[in-house]
C-alpha positions as CSV (number, residue, x, y, z in Angstrom):
1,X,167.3,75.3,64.2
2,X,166.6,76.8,67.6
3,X,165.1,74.4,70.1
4,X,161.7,76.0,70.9
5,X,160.4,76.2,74.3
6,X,156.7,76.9,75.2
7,X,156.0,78.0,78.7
8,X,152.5,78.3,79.0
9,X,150.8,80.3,82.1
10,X,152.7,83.3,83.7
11,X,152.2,83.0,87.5
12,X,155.0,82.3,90.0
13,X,155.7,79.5,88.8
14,X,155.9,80.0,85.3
15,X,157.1,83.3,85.2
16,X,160.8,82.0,86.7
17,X,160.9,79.2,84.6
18,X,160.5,81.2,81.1
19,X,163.1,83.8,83.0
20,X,165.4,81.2,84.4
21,X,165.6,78.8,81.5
22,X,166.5,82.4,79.5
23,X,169.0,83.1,81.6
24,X,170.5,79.3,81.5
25,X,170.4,78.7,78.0
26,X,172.1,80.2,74.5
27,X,169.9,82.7,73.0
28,X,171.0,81.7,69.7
29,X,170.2,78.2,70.4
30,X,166.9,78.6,72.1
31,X,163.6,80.3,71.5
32,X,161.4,81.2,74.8
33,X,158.3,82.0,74.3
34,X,155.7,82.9,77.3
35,X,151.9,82.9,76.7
36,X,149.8,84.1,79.1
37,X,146.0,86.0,79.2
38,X,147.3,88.5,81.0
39,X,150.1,91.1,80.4
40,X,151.1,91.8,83.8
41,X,152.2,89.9,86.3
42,X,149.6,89.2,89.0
43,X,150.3,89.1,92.4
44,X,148.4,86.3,93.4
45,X,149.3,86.1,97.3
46,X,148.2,89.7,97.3
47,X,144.4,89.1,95.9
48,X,143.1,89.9,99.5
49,X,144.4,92.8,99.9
50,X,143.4,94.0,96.3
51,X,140.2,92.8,96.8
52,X,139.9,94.8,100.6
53,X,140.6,97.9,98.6
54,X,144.4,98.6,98.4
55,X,146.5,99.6,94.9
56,X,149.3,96.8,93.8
57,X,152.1,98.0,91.8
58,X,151.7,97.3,88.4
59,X,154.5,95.0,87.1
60,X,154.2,94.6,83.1
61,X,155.9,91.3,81.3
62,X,157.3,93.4,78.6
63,X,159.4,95.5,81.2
64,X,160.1,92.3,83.5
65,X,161.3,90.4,80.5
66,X,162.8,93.0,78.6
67,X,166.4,92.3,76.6
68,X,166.2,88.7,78.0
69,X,165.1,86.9,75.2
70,X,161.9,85.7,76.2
71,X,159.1,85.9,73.8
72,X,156.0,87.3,75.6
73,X,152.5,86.3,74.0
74,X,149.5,87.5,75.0
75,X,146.6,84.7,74.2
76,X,144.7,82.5,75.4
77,X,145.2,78.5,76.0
78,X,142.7,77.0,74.6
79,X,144.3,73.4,74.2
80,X,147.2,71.2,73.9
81,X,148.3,68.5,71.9
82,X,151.5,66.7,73.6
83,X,150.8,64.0,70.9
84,X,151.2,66.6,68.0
85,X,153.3,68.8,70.4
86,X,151.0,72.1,69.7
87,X,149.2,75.2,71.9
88,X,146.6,76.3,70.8
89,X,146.3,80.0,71.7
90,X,143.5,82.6,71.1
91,X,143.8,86.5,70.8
92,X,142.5,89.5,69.2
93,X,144.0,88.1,65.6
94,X,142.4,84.9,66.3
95,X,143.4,81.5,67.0
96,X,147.0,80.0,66.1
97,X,148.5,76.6,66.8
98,X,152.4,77.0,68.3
99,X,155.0,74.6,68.2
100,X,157.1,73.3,70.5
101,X,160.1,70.9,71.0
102,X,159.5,71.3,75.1
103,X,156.6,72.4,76.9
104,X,156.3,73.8,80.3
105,X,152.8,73.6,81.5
106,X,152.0,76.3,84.4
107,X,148.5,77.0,83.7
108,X,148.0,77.0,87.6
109,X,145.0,77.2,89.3
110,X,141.7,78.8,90.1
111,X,138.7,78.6,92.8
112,X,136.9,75.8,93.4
113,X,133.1,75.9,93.8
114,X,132.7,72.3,94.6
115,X,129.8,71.4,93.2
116,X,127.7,73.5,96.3
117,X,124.3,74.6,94.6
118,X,124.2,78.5,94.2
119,X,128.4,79.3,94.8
120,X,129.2,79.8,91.3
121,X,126.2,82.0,91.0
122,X,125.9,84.2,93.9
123,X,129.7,83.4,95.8
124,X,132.7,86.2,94.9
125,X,136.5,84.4,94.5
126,X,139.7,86.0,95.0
127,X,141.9,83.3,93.1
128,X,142.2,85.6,89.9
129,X,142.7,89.3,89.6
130,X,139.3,89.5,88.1
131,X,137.3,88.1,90.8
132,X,139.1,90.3,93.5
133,X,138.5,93.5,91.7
134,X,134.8,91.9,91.2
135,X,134.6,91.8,94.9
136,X,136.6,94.8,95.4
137,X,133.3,96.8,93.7
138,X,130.4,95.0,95.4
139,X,132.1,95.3,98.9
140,X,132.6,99.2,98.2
141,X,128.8,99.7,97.6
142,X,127.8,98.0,101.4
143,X,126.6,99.8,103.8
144,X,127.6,99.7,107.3
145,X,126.3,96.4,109.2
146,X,125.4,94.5,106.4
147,X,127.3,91.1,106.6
148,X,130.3,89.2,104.7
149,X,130.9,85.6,105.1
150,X,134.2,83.9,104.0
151,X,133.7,80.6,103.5
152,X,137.3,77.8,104.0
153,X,139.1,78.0,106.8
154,X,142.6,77.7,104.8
155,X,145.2,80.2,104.8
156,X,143.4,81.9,101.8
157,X,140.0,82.5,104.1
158,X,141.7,83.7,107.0
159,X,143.9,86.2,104.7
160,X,140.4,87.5,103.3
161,X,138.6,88.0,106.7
162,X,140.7,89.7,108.6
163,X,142.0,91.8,105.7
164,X,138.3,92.9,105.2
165,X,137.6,93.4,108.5
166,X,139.9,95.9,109.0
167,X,139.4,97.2,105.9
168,X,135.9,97.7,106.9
169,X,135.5,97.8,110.4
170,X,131.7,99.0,109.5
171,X,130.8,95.8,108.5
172,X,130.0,92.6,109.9
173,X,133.0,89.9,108.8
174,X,132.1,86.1,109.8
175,X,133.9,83.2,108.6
176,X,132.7,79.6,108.1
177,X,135.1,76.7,108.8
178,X,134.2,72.7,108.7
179,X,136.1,72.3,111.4
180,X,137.8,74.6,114.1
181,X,139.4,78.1,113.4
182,X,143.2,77.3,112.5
183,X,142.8,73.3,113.4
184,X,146.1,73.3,110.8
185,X,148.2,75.3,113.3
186,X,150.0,74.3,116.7
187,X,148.2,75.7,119.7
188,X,150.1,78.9,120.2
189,X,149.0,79.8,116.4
190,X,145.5,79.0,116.9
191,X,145.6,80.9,120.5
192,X,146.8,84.1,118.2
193,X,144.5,83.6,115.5
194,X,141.5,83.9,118.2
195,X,142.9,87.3,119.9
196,X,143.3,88.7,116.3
197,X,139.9,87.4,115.2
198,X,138.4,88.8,118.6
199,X,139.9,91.9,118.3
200,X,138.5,92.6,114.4
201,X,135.3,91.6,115.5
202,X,135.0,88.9,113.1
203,X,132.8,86.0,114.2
204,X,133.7,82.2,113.3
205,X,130.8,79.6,112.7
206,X,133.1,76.8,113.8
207,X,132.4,72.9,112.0
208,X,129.9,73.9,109.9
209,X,129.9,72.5,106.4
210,X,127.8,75.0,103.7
211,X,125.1,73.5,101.5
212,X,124.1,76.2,99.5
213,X,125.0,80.0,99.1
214,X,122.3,82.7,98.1
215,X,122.2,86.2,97.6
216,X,121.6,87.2,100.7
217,X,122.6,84.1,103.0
218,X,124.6,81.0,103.2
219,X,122.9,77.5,104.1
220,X,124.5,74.9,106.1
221,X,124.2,70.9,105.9
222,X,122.1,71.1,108.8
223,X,119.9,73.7,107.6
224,X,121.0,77.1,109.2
225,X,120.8,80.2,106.9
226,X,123.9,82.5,108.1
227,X,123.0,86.1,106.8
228,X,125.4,86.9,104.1
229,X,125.1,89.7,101.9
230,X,128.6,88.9,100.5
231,X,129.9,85.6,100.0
232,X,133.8,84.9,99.5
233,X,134.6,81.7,98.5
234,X,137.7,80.4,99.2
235,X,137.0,76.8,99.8
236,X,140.0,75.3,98.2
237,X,141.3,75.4,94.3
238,X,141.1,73.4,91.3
239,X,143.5,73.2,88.5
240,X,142.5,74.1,84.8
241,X,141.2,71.6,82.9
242,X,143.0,71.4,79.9
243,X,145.4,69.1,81.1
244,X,142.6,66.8,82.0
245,X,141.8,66.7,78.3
246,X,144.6,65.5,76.9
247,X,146.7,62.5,76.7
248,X,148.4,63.7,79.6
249,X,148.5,61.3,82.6
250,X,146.6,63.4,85.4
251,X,145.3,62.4,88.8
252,X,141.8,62.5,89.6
253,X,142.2,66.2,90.6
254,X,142.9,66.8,87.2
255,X,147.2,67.6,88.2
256,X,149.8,66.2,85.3
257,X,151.9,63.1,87.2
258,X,155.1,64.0,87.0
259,X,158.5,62.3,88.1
260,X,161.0,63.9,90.6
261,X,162.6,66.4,88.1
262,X,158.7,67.5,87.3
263,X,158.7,65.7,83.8
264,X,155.6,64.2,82.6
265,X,155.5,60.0,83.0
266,X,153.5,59.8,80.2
267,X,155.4,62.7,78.0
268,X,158.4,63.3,78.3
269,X,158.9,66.6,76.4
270,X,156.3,68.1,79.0
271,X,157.2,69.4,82.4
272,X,154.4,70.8,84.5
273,X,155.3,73.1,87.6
274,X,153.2,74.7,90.2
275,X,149.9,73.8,90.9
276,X,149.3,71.7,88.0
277,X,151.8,68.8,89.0
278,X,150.9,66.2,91.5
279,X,154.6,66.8,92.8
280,X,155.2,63.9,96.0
281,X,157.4,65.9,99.0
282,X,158.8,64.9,102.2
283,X,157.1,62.5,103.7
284,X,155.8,60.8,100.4
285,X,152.8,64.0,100.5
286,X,151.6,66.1,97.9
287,X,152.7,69.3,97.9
288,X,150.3,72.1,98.7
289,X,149.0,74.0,96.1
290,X,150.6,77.0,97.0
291,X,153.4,79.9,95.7
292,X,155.5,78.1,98.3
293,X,155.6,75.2,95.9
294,X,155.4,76.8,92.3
295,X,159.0,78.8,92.9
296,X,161.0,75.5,93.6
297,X,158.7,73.4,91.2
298,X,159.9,75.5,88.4
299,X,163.6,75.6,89.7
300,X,163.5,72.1,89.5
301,X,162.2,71.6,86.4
302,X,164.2,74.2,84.8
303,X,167.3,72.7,86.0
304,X,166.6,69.8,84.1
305,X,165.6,70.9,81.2
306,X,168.9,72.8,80.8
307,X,170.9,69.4,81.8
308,X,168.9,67.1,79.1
309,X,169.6,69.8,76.9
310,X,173.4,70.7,77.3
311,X,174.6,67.2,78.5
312,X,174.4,68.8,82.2
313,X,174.2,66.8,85.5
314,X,170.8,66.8,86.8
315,X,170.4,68.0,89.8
316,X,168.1,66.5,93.0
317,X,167.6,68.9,95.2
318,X,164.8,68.1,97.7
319,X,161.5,70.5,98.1
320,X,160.4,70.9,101.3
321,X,158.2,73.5,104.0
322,X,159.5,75.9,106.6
323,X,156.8,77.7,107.7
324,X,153.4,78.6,106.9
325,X,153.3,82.7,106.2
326,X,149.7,84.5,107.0
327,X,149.2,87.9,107.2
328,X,146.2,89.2,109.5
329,X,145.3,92.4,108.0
330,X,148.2,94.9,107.7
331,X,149.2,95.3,111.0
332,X,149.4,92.2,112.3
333,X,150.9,88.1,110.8
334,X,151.2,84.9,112.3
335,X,154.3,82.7,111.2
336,X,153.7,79.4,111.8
337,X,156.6,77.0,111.4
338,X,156.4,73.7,109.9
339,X,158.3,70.4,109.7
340,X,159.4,69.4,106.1
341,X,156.2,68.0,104.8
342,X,154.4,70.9,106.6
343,X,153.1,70.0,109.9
344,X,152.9,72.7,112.3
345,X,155.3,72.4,115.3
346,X,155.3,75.4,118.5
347,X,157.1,77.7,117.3
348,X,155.3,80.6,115.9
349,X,156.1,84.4,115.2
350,X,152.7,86.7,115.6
351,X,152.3,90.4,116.1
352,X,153.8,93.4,113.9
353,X,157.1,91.3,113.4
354,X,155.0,88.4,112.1
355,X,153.0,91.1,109.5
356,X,156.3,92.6,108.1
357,X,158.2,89.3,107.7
358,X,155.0,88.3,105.6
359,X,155.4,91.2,103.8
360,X,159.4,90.7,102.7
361,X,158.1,87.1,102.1
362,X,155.8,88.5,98.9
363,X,157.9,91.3,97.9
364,X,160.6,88.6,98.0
365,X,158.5,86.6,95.6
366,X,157.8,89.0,93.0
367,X,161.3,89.8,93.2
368,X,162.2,86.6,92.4
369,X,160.0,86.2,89.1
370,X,161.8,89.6,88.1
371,X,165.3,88.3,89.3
372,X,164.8,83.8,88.6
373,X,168.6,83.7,89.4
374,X,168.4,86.0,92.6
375,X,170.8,88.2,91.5
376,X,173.9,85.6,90.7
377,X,175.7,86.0,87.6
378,X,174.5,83.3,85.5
379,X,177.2,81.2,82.4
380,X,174.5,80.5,79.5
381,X,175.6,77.1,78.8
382,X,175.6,75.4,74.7
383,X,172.8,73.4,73.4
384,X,174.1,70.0,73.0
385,X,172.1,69.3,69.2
386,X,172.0,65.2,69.4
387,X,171.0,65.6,73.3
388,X,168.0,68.1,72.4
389,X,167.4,65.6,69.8
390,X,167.0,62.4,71.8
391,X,165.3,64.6,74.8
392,X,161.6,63.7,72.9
393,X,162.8,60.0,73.1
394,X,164.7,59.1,76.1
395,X,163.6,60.2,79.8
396,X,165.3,59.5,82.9
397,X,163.5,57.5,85.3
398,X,161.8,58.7,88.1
């Protein structure tokens, strides 16, 4: 019988792993099978710009998985049982129940209202394809002068205002922060963020924290209404919940624990990856949420699900920052590079330079989900039977 793998969740992160875990592992031996709601491949570091009015390139599963083994699903998640060991999946025939010997859990992420009365009503989010092509139409029917706020300060909010703004340069861009424009960057960062956000014409409403968005304004804690006759919220992320309702041990937050080699403490025929672990770096810190995170979260877990299941050596190879990539519209970046557990230090690339490395850095990325060994030749390695059979029962230690 073949050992059946379940990846469920087709970003970044579990894209490579269903790709790289093919590529590792005997056909024969192993059945892959990828379920995602989506058959294409999205882009997530690219939502801004879809949502500013730009075209992506499409890039459809069934080619980027073609001849490699991997099963492609297109369904739903609707639930997991790591004590029965079953997805529950929903599509156009219905609902089924899949079976797994291994599940990789990389159901990701998506916006996070945070509880502020009136965001999930009247805010727009660019954390899903979806909600940037929502946003995409509603900015394309303004008319020149009326105003867009961007609420978060995080890389995700600074993307999304100056990407509009010189998208629309008829419109009036403003972006709300709690506390000051680019506090998470060394000085020569934020002096660059400023000039760029001077030159766009974007205004900053600088430690202000929001207490209600409406249709046509946003309300601070201190009772200022900001004109606003688009809100984008990009306030942070929270994971899916499904893992939260299961028997899975999650954090608060909702993320699966997992140990160093991204295997479940409480299951240890589930490895989460990407956004949904609570994965410790450098430093003893959580990792971001972030794609910087996903691609070596799933390396990591792949390489040990391969080793528990040919008798391999598992591997320990450390996750850590380099730099913080942000691109500032299309003509101009900011590279801001970090220590290990991703604290900004001086250095910093800006300008045109800075906006083209960020762009090799995400066509780099998507070229890696289509290429998970980067291009080296790869020895598909024998399923050890009594070791895939004891991998349910016996889990190394964190």
């Amino acid at each position: 019988m073949q050992h059946r793998i379940i990846v469920i969740g087709a970003g970044y992160a579990g894209a490579s792993a269903a790709g790289r875990l093919a590529r590792l592992l005997r056909r024969e031996e192993v059945a892959i099978t990828l379920v995602n709601a989506e058959p294409d491949f999205v882009e997530r570091v690219r939502m801004h710009q879809l949502a500013a009015g730009q075209g992506l390139k499409p890039r459809p599963f069934s080619e980027m998985f073609a001849g490699t083994g991997v099963e492609l699903r297109v369904a739903k998640v609707t639930g997991v049982d790591v004590d029965g060991k079953t997805v529950a999946v929903v599509d156009a025939n219905g609902t089924e129940e899949l079976a797994y010997d291994t599940l990789v859990y990389a159901l990701g992420s998506g916006w996070n209202a945070q509880g502020v009365p009136g965001s999930a009503e009247h805010a727009y989010e660019i954390a899903s394809r979806p909600g940037a092509l929502r946003l995409r139409e509603r900015l394309a029917g303004l008319d020149a002068g009326q105003t867009v706020v961007v609420v978060g300060g995080g890389l995700t909010g600074l993307e999304a205002a100056t990407e509009i703004a010189e998208a629309r340069p008829d419109l009036d861009v403003a972006l709300a922060v709690r506390g000051e424009l680019g506090d998470q960057l060394s000085p020569k960062g934020r002096e660059h963020l400023r000039k760029v956000f001077d030159k766009l014409g974007i205004t900053v409403h600088e430690h202000i924290a929001v207490a209600g968005v409406g249709a046509e304004r946003v309300t601070t804690a201190d009772g200022k209404a900001i004109p606003a006759a688009v809100t984008v919220w990009t306030a942070g992320f929270a994971v899916h919940p499904i893992a939260k309702l299961s028997t899975l041990e999650v954090t608060g937050t909702g993320q699966i624990v997992v140990d160093r080699t991204m295997c479940s403490v409480s299951h240890p025929d589930v490895y989460a990856i990407g956004d949904a672990a609570m994965v410790m770096g450098p430093g003893d810190k959580p990792l971001r949420m972030s794609c910087a995170s996903g691609i070596p979260t799933a390396w990591q877990a792949v390489g040990a699900i391969a080793a528990r299941l040919t008798g391999g050596k598992l591997s320990n190879a450390p996750i850590r920052y380099f730099n913080q990539c942000i691109s500032l519209g299309r003509k101009e970046g900011l590279i801001q590079y970090v220590t290990a557990d991703d604290r900004a230090v001086q250095a910093v690339l800006t300008g045109r330079l800075a906006a083209v490395y960020k762009e090799l850095i995400c066509k780099g990325a998507a070229w890696s989900v289509a290429n998970p060994m980067l291009g080296l030749p790869a020895r598909r390695r024998r399923v050890t039977r009594e070791r895939a059979a004891a991998d349910s029962a016996v889990r190394t230690p964190a």
